[in-house]
N, CA, C and O atoms as a Tinker XYZ file with bonds, in Angstrom:
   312  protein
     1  N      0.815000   -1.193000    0.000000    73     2
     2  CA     0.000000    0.000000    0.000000    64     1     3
     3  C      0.862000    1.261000    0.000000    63     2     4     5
     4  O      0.460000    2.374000   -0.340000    81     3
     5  N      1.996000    0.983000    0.388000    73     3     6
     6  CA     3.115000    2.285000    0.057000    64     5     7
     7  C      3.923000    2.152000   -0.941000    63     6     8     9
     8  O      5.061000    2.556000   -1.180000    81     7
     9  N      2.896000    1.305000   -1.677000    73     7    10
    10  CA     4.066000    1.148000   -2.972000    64     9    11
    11  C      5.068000    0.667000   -3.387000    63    10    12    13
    12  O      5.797000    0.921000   -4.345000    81    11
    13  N      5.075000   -0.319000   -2.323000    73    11    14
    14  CA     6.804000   -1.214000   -2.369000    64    13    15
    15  C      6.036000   -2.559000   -2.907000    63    14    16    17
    16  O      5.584000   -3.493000   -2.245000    81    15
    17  N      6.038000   -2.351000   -4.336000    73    15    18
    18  CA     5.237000   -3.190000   -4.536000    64    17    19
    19  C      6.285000   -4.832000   -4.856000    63    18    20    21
    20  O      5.839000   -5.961000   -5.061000    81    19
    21  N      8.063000   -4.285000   -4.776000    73    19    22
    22  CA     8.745000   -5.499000   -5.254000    64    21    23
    23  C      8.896000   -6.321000   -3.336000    63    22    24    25
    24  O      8.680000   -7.489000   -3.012000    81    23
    25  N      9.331000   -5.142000   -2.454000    73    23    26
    26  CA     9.475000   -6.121000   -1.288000    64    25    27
    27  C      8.382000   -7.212000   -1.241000    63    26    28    29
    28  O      8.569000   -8.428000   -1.257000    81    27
    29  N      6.606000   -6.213000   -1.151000    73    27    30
    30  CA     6.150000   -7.270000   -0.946000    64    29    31
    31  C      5.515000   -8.429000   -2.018000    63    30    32    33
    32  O      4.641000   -9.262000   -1.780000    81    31
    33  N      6.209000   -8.206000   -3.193000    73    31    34
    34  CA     6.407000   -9.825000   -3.796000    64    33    35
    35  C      7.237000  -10.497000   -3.130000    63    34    36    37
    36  O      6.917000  -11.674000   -2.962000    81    35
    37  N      8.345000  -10.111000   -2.620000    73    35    38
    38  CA     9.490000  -10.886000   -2.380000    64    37    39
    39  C      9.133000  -11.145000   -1.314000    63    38    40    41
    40  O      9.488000  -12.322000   -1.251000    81    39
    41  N      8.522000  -10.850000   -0.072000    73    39    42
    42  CA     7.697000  -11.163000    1.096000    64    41    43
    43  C      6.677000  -12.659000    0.900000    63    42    44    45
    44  O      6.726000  -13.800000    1.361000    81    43
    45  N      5.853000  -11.981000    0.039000    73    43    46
    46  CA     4.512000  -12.903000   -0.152000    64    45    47
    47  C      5.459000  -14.774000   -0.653000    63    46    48    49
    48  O      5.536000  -15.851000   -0.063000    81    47
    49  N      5.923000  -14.313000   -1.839000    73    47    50
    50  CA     6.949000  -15.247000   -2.505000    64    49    51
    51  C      7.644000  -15.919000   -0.976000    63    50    52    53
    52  O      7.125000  -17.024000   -0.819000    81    51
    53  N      8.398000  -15.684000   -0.097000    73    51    54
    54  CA     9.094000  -16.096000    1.091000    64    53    55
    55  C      8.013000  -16.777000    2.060000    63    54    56    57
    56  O      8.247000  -17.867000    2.581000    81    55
    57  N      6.977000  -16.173000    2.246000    73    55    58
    58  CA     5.716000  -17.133000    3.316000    64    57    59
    59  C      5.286000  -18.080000    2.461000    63    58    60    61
    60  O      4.731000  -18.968000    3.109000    81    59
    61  N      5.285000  -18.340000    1.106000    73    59    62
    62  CA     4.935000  -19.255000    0.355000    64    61    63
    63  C      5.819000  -20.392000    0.598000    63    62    64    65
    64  O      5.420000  -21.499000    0.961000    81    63
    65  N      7.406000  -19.977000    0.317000    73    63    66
    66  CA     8.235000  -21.549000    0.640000    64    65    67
    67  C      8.351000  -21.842000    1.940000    63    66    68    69
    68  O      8.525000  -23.041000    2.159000    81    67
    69  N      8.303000  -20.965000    3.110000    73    67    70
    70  CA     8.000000  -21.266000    4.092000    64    69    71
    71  C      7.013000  -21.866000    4.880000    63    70    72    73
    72  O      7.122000  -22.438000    5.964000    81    71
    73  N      5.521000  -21.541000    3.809000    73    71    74
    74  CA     4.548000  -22.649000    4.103000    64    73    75
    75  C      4.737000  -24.304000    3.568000    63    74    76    77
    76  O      4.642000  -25.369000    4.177000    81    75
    77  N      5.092000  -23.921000    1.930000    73    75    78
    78  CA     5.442000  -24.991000    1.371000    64    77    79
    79  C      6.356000  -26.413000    2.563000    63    78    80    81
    80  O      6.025000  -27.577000    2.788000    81    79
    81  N      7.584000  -25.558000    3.084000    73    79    82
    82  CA     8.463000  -26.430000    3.898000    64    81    83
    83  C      8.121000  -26.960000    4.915000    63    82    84    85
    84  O      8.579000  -28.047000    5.267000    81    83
    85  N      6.986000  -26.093000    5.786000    73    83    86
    86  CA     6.339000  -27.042000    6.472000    64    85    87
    87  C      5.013000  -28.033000    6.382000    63    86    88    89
    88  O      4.251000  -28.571000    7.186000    81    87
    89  N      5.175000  -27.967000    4.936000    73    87    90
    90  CA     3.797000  -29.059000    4.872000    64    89    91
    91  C      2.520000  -28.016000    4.657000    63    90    92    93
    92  O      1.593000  -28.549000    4.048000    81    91
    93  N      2.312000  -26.751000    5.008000    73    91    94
    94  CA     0.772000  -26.310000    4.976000    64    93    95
    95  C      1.047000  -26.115000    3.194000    63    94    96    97
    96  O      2.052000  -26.101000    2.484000    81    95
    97  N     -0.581000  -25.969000    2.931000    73    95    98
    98  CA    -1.066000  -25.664000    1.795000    64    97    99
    99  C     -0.542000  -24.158000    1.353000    63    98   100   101
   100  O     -0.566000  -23.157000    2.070000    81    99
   101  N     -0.161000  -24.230000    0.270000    73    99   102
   102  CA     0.494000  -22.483000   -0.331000    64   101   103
   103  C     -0.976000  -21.312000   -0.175000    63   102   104   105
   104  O     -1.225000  -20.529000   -1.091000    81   103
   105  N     -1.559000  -21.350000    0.697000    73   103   106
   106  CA    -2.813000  -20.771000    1.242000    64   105   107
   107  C     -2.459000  -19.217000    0.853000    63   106   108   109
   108  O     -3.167000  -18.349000    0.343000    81   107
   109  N     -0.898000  -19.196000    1.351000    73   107   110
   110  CA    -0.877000  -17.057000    1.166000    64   109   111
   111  C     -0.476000  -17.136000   -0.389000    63   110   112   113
   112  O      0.594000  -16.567000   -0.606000    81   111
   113  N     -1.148000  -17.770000   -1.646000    73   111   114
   114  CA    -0.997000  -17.304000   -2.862000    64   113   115
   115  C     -2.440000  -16.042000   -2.940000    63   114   116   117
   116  O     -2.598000  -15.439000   -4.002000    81   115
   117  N     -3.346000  -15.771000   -1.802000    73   115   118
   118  CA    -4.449000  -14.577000   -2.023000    64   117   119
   119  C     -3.620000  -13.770000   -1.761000    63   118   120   121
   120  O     -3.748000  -12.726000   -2.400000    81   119
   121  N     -2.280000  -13.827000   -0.643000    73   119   122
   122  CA    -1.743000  -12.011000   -0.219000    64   121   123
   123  C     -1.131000  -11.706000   -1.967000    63   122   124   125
   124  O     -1.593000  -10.776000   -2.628000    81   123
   125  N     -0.210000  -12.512000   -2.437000    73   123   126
   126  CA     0.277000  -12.232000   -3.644000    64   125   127
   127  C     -0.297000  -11.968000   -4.951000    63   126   128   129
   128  O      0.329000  -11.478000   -5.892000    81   127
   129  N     -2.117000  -12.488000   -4.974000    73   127   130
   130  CA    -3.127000  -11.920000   -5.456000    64   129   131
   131  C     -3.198000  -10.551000   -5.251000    63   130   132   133
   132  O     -3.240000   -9.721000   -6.159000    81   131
   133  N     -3.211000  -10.312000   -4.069000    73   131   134
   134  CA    -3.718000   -9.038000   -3.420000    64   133   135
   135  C     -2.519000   -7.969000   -4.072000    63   134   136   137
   136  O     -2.723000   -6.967000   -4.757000    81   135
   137  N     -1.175000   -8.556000   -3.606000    73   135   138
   138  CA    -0.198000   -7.566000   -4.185000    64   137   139
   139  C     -0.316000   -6.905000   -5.545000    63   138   140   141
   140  O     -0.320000   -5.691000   -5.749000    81   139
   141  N     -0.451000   -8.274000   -6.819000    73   139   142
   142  CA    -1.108000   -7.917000   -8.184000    64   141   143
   143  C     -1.819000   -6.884000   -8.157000    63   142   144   145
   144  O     -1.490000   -5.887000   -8.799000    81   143
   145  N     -2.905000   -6.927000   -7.424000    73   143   146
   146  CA    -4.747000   -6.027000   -7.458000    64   145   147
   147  C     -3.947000   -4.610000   -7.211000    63   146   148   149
   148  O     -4.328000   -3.732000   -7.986000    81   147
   149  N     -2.725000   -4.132000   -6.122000    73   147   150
   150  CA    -2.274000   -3.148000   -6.064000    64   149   151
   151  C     -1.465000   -2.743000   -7.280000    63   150   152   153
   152  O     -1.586000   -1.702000   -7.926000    81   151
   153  N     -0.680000   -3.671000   -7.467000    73   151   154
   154  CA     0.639000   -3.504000   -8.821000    64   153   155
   155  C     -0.433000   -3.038000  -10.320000    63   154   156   157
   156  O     -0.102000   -2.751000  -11.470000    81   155
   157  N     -1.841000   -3.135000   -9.635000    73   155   158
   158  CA    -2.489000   -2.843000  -11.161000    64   157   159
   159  C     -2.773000   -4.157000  -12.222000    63   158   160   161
   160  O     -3.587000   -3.997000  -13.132000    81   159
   161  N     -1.930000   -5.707000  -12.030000    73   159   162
   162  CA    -1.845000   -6.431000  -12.679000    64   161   163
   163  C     -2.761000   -7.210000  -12.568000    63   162   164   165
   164  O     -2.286000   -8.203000  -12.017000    81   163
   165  N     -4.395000   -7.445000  -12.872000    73   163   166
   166  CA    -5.748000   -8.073000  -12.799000    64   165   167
   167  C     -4.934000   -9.626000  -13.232000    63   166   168   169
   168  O     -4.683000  -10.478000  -12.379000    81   167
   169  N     -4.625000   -9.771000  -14.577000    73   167   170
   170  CA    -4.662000  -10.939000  -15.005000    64   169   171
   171  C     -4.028000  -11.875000  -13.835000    63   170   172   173
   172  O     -4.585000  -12.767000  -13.195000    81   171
   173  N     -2.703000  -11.401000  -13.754000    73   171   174
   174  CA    -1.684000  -11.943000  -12.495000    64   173   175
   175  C     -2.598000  -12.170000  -11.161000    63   174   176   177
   176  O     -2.757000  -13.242000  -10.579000    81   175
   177  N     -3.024000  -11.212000  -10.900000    73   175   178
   178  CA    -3.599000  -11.652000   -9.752000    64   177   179
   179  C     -5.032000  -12.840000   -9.769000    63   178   180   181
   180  O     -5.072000  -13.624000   -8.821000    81   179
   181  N     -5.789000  -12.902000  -10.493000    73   179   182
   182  CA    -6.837000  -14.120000  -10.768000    64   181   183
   183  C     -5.980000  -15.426000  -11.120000    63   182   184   185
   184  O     -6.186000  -16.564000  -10.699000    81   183
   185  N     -5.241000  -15.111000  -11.757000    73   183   186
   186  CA    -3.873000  -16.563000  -11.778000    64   185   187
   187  C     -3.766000  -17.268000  -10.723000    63   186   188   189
   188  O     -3.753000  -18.495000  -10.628000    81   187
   189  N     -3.670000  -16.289000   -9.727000    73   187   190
   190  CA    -3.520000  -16.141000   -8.305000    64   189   191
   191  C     -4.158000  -16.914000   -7.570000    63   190   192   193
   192  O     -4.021000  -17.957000   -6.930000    81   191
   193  N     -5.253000  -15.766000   -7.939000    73   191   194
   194  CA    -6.745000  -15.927000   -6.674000    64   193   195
   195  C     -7.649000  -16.779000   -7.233000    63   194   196   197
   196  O     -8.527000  -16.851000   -6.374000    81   195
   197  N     -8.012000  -17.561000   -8.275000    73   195   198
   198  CA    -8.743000  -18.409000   -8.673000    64   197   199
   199  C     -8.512000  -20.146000   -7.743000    63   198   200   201
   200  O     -9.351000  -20.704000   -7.035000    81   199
   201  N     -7.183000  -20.600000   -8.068000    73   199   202
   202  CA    -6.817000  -21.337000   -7.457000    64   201   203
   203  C     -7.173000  -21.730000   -6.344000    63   202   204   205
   204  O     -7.520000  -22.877000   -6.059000    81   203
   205  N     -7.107000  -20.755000   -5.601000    73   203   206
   206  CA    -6.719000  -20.375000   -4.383000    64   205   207
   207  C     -8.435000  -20.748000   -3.846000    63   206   208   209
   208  O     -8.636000  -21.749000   -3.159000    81   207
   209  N     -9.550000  -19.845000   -4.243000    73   207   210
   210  CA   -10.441000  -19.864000   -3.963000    64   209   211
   211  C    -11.031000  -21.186000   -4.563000    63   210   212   213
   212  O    -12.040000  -21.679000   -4.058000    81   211
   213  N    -10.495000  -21.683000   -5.487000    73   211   214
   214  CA   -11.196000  -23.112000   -5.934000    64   213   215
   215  C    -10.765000  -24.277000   -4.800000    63   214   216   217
   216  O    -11.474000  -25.234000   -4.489000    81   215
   217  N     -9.482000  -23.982000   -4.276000    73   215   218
   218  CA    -8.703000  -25.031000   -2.956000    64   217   219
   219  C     -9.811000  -24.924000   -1.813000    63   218   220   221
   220  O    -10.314000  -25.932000   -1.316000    81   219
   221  N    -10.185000  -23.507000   -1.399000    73   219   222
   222  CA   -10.846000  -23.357000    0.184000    64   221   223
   223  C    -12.174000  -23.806000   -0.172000    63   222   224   225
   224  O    -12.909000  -23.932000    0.807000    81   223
   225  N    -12.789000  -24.136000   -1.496000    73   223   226
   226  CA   -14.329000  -24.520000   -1.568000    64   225   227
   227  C    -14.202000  -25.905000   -1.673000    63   226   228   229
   228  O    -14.974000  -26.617000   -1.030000    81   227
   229  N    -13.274000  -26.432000   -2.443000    73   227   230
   230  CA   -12.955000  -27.798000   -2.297000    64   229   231
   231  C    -12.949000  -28.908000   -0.598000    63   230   232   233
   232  O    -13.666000  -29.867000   -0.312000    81   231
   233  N    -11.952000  -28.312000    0.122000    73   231   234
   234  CA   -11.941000  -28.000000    1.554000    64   233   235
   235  C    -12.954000  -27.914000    2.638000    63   234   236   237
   236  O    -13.055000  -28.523000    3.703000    81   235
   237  N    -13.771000  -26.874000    2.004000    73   235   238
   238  CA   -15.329000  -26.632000    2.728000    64   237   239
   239  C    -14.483000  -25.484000    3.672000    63   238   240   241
   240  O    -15.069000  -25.063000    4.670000    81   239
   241  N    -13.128000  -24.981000    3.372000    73   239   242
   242  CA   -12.944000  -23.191000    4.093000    64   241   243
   243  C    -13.413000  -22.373000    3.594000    63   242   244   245
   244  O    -12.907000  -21.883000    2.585000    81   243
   245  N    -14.759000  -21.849000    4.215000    73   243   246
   246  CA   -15.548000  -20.855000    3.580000    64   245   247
   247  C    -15.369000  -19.998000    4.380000    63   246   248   249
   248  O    -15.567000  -18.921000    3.818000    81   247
   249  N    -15.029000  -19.826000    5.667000    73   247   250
   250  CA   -14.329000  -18.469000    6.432000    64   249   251
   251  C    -13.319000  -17.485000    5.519000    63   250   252   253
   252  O    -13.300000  -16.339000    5.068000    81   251
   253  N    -12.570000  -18.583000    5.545000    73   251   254
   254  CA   -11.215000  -17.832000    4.377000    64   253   255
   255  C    -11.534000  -17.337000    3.047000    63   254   256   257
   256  O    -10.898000  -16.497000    2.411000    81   255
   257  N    -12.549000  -17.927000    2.712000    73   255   258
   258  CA   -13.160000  -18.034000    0.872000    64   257   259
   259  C    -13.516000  -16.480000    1.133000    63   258   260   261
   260  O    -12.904000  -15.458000    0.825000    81   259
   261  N    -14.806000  -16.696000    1.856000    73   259   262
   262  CA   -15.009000  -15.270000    2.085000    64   261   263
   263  C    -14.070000  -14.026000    2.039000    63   262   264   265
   264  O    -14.436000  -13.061000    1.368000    81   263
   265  N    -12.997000  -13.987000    2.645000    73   263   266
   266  CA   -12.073000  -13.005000    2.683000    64   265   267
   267  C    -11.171000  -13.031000    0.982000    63   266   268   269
   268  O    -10.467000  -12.100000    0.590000    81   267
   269  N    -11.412000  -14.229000    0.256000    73   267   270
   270  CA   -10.709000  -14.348000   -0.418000    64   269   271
   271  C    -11.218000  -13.945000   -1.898000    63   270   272   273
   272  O    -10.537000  -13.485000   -2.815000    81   271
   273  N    -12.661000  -14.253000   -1.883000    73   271   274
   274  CA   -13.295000  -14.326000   -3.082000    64   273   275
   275  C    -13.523000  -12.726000   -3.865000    63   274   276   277
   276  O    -13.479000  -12.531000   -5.080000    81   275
   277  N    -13.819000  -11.497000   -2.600000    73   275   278
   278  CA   -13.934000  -10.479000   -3.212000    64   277   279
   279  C    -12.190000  -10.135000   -4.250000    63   278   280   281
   280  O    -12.258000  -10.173000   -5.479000    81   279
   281  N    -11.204000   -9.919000   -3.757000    73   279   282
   282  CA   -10.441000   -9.889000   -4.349000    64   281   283
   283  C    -10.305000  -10.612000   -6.020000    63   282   284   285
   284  O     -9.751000  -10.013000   -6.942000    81   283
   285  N    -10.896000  -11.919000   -6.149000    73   283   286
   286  CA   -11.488000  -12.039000   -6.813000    64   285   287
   287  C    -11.753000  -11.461000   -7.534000    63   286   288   289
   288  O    -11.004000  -11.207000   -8.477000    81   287
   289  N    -12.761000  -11.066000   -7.427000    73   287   290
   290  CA   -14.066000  -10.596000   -8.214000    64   289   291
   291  C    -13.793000   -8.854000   -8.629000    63   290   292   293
   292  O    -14.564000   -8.129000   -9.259000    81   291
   293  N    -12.604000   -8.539000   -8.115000    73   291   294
   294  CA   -12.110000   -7.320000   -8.127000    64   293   295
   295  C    -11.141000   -7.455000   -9.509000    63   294   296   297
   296  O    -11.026000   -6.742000  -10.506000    81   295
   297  N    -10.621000   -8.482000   -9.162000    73   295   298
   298  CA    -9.531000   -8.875000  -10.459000    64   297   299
   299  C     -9.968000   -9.228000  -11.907000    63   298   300   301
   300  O     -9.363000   -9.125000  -12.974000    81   299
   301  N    -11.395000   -9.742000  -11.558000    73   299   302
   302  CA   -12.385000  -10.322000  -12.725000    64   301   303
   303  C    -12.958000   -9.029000  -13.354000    63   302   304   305
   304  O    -13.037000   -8.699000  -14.537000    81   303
   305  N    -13.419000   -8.253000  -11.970000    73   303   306
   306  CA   -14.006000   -6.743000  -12.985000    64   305   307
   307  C    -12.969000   -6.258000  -13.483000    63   306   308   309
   308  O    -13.188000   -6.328000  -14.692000    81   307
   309  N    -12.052000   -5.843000  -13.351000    73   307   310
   310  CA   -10.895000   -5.047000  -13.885000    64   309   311
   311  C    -10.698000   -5.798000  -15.301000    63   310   312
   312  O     -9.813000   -5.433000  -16.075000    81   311
């Protein structure tokens, strides 16, 4: 949101192999969605966030979906 839009790829990208290494699901591919939706990059980010939201319905995480899906749908209008 201040525009550092490369740290936090390189952030988002780092909690990813760090989830990866311990076994959880790559779940923070929505923050790196989210980063896209700022960077301006729609396509990149539904790349993203589609996945992502197709995993938590699969699952039956509809807490998270929720938080996840508008972004979404933000990336889809754009």
């Amino acid at each position: 949101m201040q525009g550092r839009l490369d740290d936090a790829r390189d952030l988002a990208s780092q909690a990813t192999v760090l989830a990866d290494e311990h076994g959880l699901q790559a779940q923070l591919d929505s923050f790196s969605g989210e980063v896209e939706l700022l960077a301006g990059d729609a396509p990149v980010a539904e790349r993203k966030l589609r996945p992502m939201c197709e995993h938590l319905e699969q699952i039956g995480e509809l807490g998270f979906l929720s938080s996840v899906v508008p972004h979404l749908f933000d990336a889809l209008h754009r």
